[in-house]
C-alpha positions as CSV (number, residue, x, y, z in Angstrom):
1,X,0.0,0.0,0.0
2,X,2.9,2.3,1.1
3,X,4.3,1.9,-2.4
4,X,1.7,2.5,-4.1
5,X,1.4,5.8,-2.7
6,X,4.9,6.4,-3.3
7,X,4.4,5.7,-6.9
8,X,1.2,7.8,-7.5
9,X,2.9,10.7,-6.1
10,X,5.8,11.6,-8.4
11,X,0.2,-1.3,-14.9
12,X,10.1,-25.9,-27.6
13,X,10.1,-21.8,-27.4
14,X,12.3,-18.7,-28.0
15,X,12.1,-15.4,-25.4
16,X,12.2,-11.8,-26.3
17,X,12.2,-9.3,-23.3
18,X,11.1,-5.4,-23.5
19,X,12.9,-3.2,-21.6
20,X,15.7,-0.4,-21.4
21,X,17.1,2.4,-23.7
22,X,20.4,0.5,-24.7
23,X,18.5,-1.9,-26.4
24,X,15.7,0.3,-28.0
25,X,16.6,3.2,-30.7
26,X,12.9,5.0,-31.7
27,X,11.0,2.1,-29.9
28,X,12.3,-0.4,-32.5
29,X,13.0,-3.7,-31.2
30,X,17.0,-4.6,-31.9
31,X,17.6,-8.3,-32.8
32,X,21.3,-8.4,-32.4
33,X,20.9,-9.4,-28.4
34,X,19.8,-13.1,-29.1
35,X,20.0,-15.4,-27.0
36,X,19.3,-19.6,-28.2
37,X,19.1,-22.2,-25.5
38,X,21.7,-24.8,-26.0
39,X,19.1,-27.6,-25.0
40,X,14.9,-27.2,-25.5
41,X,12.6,-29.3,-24.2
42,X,9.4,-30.1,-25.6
43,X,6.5,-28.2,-24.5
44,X,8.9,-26.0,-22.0
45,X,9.7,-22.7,-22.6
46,X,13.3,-21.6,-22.9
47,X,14.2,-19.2,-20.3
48,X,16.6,-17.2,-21.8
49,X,14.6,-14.4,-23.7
50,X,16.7,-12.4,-26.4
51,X,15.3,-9.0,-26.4
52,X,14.3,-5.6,-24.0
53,X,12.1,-2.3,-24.6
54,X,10.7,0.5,-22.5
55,X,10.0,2.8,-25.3
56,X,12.0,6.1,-25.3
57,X,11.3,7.0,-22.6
58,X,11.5,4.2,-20.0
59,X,8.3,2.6,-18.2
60,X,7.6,3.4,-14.7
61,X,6.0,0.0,-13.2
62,X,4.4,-1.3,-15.9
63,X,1.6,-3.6,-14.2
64,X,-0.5,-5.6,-16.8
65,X,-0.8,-5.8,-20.9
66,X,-3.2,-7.1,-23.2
67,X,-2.9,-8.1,-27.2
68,X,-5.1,-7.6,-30.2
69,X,-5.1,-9.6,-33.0
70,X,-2.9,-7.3,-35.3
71,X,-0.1,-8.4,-32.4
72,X,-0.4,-5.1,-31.1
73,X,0.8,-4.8,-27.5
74,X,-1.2,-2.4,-25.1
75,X,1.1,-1.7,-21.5
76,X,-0.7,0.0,-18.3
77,X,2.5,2.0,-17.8
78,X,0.9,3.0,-14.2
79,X,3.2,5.3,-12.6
80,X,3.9,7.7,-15.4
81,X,0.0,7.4,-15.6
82,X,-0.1,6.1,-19.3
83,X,-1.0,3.5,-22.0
84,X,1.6,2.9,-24.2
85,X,0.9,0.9,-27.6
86,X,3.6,-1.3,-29.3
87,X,2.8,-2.3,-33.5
88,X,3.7,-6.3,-34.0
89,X,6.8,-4.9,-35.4
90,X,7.9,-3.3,-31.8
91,X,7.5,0.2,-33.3
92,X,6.1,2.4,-30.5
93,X,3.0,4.0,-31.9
94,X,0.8,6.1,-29.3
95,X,1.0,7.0,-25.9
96,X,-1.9,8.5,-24.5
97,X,-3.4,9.6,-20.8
98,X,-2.1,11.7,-18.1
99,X,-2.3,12.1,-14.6
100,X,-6.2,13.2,-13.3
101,X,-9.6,12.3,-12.2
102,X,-11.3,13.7,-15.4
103,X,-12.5,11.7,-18.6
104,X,-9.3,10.6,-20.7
105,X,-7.1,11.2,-17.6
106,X,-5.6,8.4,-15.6
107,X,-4.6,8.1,-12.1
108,X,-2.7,4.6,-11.5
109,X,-4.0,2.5,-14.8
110,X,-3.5,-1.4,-13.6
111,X,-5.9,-3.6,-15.9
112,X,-6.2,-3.3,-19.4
113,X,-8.0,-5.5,-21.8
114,X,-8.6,-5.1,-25.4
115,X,-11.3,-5.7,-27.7
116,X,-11.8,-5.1,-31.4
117,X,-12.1,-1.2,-31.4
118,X,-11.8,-0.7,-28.0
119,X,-9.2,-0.5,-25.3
120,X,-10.8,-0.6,-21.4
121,X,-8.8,0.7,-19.0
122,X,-9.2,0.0,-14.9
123,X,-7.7,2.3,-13.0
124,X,-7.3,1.7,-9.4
125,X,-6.7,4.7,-7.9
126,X,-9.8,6.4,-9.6
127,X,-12.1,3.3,-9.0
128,X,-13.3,3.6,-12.6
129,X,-13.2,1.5,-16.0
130,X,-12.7,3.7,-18.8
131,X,-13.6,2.7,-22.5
132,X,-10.6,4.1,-24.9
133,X,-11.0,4.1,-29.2
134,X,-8.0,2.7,-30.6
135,X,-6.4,6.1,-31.5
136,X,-7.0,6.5,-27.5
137,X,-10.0,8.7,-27.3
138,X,-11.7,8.2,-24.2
139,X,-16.0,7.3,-25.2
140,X,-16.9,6.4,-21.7
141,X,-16.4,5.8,-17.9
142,X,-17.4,2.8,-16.0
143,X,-18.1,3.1,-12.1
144,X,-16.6,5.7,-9.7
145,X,-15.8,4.9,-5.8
146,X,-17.9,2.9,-3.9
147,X,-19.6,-0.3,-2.4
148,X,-23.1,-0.2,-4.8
149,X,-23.7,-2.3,-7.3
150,X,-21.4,-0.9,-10.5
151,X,-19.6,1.1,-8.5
152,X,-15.5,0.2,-7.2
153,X,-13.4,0.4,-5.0
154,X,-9.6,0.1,-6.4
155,X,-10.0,-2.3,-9.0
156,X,-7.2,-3.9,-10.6
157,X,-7.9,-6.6,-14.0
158,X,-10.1,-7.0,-16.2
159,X,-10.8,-9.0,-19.3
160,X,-13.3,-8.4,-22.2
161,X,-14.6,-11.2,-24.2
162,X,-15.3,-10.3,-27.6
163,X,-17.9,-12.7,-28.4
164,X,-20.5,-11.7,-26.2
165,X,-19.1,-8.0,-25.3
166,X,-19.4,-8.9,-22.1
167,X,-16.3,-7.0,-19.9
168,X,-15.6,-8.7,-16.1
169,X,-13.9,-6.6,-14.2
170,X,-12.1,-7.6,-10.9
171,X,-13.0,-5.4,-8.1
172,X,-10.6,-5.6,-5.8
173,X,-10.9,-4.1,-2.1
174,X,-14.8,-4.8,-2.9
175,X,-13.4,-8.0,-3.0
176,X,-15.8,-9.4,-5.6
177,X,-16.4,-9.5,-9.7
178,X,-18.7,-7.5,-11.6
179,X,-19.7,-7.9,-15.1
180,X,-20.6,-5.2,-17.8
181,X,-21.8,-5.0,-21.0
182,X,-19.7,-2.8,-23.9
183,X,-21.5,0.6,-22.9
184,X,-21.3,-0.1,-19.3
185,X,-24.3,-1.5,-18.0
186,X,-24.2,-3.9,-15.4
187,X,-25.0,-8.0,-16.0
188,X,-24.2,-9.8,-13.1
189,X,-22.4,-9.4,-9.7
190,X,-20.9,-12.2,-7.2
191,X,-18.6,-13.1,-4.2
192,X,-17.7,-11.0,-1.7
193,X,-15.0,-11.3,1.2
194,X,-14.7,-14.1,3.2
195,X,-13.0,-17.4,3.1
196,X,-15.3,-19.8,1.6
197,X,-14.9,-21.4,-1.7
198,X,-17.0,-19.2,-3.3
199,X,-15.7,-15.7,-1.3
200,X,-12.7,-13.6,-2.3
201,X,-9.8,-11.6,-0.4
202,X,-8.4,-9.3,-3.0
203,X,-9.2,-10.3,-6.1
204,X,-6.8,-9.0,-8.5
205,X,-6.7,-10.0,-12.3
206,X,-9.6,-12.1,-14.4
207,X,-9.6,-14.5,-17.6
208,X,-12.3,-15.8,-19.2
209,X,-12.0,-19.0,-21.3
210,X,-14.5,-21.9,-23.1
211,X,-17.3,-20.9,-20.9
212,X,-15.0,-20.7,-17.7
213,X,-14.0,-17.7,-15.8
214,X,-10.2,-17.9,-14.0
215,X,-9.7,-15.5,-11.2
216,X,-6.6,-15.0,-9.7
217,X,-7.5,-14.5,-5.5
218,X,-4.7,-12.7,-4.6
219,X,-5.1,-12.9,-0.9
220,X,-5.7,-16.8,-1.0
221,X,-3.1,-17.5,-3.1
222,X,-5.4,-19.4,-5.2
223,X,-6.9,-19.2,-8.3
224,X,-10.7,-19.9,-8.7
225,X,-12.9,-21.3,-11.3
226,X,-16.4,-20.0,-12.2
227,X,-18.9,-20.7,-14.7
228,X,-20.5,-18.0,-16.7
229,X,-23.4,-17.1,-14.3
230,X,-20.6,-17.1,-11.2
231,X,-21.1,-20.5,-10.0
232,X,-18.5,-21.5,-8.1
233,X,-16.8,-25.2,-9.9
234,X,-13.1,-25.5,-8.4
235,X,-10.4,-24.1,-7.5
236,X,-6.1,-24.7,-7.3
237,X,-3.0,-23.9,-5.8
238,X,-2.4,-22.3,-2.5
239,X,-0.1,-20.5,-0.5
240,X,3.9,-22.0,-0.8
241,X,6.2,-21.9,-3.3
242,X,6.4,-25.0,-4.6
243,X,5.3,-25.9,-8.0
244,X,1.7,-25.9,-8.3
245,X,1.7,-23.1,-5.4
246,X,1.7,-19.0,-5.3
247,X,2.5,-16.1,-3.5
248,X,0.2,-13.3,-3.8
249,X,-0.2,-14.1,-7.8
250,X,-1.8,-11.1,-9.6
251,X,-2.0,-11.5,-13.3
252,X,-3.9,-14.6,-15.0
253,X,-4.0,-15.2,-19.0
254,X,-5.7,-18.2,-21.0
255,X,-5.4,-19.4,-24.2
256,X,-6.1,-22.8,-26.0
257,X,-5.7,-25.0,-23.2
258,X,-3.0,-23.4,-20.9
259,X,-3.5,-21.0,-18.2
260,X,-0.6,-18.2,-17.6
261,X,-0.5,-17.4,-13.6
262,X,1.9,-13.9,-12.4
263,X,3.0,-15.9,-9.3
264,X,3.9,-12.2,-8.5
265,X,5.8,-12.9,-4.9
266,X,7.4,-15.8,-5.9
267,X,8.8,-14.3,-8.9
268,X,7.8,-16.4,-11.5
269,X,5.2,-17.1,-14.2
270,X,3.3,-20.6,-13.6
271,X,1.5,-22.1,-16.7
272,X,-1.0,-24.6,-15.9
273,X,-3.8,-26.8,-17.8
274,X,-7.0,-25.5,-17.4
275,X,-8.0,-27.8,-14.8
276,X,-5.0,-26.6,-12.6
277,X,-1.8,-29.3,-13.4
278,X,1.7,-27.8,-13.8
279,X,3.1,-27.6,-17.0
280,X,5.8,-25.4,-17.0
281,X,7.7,-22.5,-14.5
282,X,9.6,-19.5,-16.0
283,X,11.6,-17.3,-14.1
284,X,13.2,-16.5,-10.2
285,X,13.5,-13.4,-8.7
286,X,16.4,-11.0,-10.5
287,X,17.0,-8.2,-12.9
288,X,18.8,-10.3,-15.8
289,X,16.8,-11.5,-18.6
290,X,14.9,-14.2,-18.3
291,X,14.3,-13.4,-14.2
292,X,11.7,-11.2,-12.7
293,X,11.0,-9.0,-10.1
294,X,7.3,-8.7,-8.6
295,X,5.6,-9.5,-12.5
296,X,2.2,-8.5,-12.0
297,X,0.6,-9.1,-15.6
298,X,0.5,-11.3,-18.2
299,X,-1.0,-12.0,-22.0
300,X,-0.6,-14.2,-25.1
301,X,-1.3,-13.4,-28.5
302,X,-2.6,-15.6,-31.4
303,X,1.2,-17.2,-31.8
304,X,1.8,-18.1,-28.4
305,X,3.7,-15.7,-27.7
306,X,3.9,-15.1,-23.9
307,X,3.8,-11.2,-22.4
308,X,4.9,-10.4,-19.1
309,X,4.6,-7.5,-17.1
310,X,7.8,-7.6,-15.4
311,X,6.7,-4.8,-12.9
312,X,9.7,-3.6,-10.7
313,X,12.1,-4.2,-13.1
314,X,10.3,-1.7,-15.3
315,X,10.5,-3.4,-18.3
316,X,7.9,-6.3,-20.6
317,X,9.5,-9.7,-21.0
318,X,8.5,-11.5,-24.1
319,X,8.9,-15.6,-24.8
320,X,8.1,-16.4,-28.2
């Protein structure tokens, strides 16, 4: 909490990472910095990404991402109060928001989540949703502060799902989900705090896949399974750090079959099968490529291709 405040005072496989000037010239990705893996397993990803950007001017705790189809990458740059937007070619290509409470101003942007012409933004420290064009004209605001029904209290992920423009939105300190349709109206509510199976402590990031919704409970250490009308079906992990286990985890991703956990305390990304078995573990705690420090978000694109928010090492880790 403290450092938050801080911060909103002054968001068989090959690996790119996205980070720091000396590797960046005009927000161009440079390619001579590979790295290959002597020895690739199959279905494991190689550790050893090849790549860093920040854009030109650096990335101040960069907290989640999302993906469109075109392969363009969309960063909650939270502390320099932000969205920065990456082509599939790594060429920087808008930047928009600044710090403020009114429409098209940000204050601490954590979640983002992409649809096909628009770009939702949750930010935290506003307790809003706001719904962005893709040349990064604000259209609307979701919510404001508070406990009502469609209203937040410092929410953190989100995820929309294109085929029924339905966008969930984790809200965190209210310690529940809430679901909204593309212009904002409420659909469905559920949990609250508490410690049964169907009860959250600090929800933080959401994913929605083949009829399922994946929530990552932050304060459990667990992530929990839903159906579509917020059902409660299962849930896995825990609190350790042991395969299979997390420490505070904040970012979820899904695609195909896999599910992508920020096992944010732990330092590492977990990905999973859908019905919770490990399959893989990338990263330890560090400031080389290829570790991590505190990653809070995570995405994957058409490809495979793996994003991570590497969030206190200021920089977006790529494993392709």
């Amino acid at each position: 909490m403290e450092e938050e405040k801080r911060l909103t005072r002054r968001k068989f496989l090959k690996g790119t990472l996205l980070s720091g000037a000396s590797l960046i010239l005009g927000g161009l990705f440079n390619y001579d910095n590979t790295v290959l893996a002597s020895t690739v397993k199959k279905g494991k990803l190689n550790s050893k990404p090849r790549q860093v950007i920040t854009g030109n001017s650096g990335m101040s705790y960069p907290f989640d991402l999302d993906v469109d189809n075109q392969g363009k990458i969309y960063i909650s740059d939270t502390a320099n109060y932000e969205i920065k937007v990456f082509n599939n070619q790594g060429r920087k290509e808008i930047a928009f928001g600044r710090f403020g409470i009114e429409k098209g101003e940000l204050n601490y942007p954590k979640g983002i989540a992409v649809g096909d012409n628009e770009i939702f933004v949750v930010e935290a420290n506003n307790s809003r949703v706001q719904r962005f064009n893709k040349s990064g004209k604000a259209k609307a605001v979701i919510g404001g502060l508070g406990p009502q029904d469609g209203a937040f209290y410092y929410p953190q992920g989100a995820d929309f799902e294109v085929g029924t423009g339905y966008l969930y939105v984790a809200d965190t300190r209210n310690h529940r989900i809430q679901v909204f349709n593309r212009k904002g109206k409420l659909i469905n509510i559920f949990g609250k705090l508490g410690d049964k199976k169907e009860e959250f402590k600090l929800p933080s990031d959401i994913t929605v896949i083949k009829d399922r919704i994946y929530i990552a409970d932050r304060g459990h250490h667990l992530i929990k399974v839903f159906n579509k009308d917020g059902k409660y079906l299962s849930e896995f992990g825990g609190n350790g750090s042991q395969l299979g286990q997390f420490s505070y985890p904040e970012g979820i991703a899904a695609k195909g079959n896999k599910v992508y956990v920020a096992d944010t305390r732990n330092h590492r990304i977990q990905i999973l099968s859908l019905e919770g078995k490990v399959i893989d573990s990338l990263g330890s705690k560090g400031q080389v490529p290829g570790k991590f420090n505190e990653p809070k978000g995570v995405a994957v694109d058409n490809s495979g291709k793996l994003y991570v928010a590497d969030t206190k090492n200021n920089r977006i880790q790529v494993f392709s």
